[in-house]
N, C-alpha and C positions, 0 to 999 in steps of 0.2 A: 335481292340480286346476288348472283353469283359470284364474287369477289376475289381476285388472285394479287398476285404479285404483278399489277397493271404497269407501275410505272420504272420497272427495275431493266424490263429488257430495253436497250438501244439497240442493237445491234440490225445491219440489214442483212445479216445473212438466214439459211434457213434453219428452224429448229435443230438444234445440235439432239437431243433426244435419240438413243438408240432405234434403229429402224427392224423391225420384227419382220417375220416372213410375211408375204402378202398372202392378203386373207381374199380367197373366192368363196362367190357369193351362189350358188344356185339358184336358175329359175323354177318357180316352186308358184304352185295353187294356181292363181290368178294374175301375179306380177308380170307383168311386162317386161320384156329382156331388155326394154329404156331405163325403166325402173332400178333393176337389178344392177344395171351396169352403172348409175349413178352411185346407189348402198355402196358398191363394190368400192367404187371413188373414194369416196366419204372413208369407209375403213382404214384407206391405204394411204390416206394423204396425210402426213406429219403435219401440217397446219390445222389438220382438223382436230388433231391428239393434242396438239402443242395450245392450241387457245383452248381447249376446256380442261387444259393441266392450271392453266394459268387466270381462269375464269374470263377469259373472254366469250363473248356470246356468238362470236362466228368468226371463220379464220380471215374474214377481210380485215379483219383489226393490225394482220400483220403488214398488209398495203401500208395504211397510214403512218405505222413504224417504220417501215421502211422508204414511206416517202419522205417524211421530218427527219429519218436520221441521216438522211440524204442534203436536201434544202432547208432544215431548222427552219420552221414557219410556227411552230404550236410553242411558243414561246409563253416563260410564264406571264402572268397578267394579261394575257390577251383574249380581245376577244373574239368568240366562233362562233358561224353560224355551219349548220350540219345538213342539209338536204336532202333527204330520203334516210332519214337518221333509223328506222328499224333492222334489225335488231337491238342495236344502241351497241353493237364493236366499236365503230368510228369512235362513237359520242364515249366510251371507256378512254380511249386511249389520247382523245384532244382534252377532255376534264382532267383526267390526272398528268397531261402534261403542261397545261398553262396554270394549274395546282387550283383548277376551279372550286373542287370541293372545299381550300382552306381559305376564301373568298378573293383568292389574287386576281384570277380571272371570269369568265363567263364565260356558259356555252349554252344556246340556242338551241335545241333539235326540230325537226318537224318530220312527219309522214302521215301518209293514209293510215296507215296499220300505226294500233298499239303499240306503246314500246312501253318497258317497264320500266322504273325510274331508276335512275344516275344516281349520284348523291351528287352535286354541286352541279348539275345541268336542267339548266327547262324545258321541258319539255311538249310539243305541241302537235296533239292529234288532228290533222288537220291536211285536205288536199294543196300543197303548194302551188299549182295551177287556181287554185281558187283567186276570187279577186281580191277575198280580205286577206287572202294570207303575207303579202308581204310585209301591209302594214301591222299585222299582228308580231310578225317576226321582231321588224323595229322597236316595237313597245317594249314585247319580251326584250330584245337585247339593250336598251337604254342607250344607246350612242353610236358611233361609228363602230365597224366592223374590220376587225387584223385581218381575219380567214372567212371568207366562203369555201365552205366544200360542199361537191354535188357527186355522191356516187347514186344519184338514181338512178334510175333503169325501169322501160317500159315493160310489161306482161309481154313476152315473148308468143311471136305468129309461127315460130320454124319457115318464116323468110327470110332468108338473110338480109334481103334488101332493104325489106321493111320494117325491120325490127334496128336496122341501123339509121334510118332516117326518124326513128320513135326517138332513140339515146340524144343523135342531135338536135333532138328536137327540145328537149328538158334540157342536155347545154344550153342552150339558146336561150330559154329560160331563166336558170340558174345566173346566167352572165346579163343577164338585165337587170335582175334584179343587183346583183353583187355591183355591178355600176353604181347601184342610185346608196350603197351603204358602205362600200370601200372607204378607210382611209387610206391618205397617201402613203403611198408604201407598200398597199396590201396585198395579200395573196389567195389568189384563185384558183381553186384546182377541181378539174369534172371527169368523168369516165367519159370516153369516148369509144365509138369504133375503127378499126382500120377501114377505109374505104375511100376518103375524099370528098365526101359531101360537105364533112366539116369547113370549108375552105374559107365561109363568109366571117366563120365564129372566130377563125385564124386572125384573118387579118383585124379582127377588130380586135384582140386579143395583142397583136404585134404592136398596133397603133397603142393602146392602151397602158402596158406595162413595160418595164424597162428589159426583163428578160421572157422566154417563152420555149419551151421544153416539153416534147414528150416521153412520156417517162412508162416503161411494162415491167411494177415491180417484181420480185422475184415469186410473193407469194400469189401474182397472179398464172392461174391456168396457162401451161403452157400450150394448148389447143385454144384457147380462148384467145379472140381479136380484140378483147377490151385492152387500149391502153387510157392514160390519166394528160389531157394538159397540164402542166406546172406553169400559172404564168403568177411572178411576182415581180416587186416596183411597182403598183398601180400608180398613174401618172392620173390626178384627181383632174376631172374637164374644171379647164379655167371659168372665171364667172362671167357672165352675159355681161357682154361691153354694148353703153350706149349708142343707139343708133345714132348715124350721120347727119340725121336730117333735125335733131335737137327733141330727141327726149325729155332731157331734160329741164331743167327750173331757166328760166329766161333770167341771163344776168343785170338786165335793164332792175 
């Protein structure tokens, strides 16, 4: 694993790193000017220079920094579950912040796709829609859960429409399952779309936690509609009270 100075940066702002001229990219051979014009992206975007100065495995690592240095959630000793954890940026920057690798805390990953190993995270190859996979998360994670985080994301259709009702759809997901593992207190955060469809995940989200936030941090795409819920305080469902009609033990 590629290894930097993971847990040095707090800061939400953007790469302070000198910014170079911008580099064009020519259409050339067979590339697609969709092609070319993403390379072009990638060259020119200080996030993408700034996490592999720093050995992060992709610039969304600066998301989660600048979410936590915002809401303090990746606390040491705590523990995280990671949700669509490949490349493993997230899963860098939540292990060296709850100081998983020096056993204070736990972090949990899962995805379809390989990811290379962490040092202080488990990791699990594995569809999270599957129907073992929650329960295998729980075993891996040993107890209650401080953080769910969900940056999944469906394989993109180029419909807008449909590709936003995919992301809600893995929220939707991600917060079912983070229900049945939340301790009190905890916190839940997913990508979202702008659009509204979200509304159901909202309110059970509102009902659930004490505060509730969206948040488009700085290192995300500023053409990009993904913003993040931030909902923390999880308010744990009280335990099932005896029915009316005497459940219970007859005190005769």
């Amino acid at each position: 694993m590629r290894r930097g100075n993971r847990g040095s940066r707090r800061s939400g702002s953007a790469p302070t790193t000198a910014r170079p001229s911008a580099v064009r990219v020519h259409t050339a051979g067979r590339r697609k000017a969709s092609s070319t014009q993403w390379l072009e992206r990638q060259l020119n975007d200080p996030y993408v220079s700034e996490a592999r100065r720093l050995g992060y495995r992709s610039r969304a690592a600066f998301k989660l920094i600048q979410l936590d240095d915002r809401f303090h959630f990746l606390k040491p000793g705590a523990r995280i579950v990671d949700l669509g954890c490949a490349p493993g940026g997230w899963t860098q920057v939540a292990t060296a912040r709850v100081k998983a690798e020096a056993g204070r805390g736990r972090v949990v990953g899962i995805d379809t796709l390989a990811t290379d190993a962490v040092p202080g995270a488990l990791l699990l190859q594995q569809d999270f829609l599957d129907a073992n996979a929650p329960e295998a998360l729980r075993a891996a994670l040993g107890g209650a859960a401080d953080v769910v985080l969900s940056d999944m994301a469906a394989p993109t259709t180029g419909h807008n429409a449909t590709d936003h009702l995919r992301v809600i759809a893995l929220a939707d997901a991600a917060y079912a399952f983070a229900r049945e593992v939340l301790a009190p207190g905890g916190t839940f955060i997913a990508k979202v779309f702008q659009g509204g469809a979200e509304r159901d995940l909202l309110d059970m989200l509102r009902r659930d936690f004490a505060s509730l936030r969206h948040v488009k941090p700085p290192a995300s795409r500023a053409e990009s509609s993904e913003v993040y819920v931030v909902a923390q305080g999880f308010r744990a469902a009280p335990p099932p009270q005896p029915s009316a009609s005497g459940g219970g033990r007859d005190p005769r």
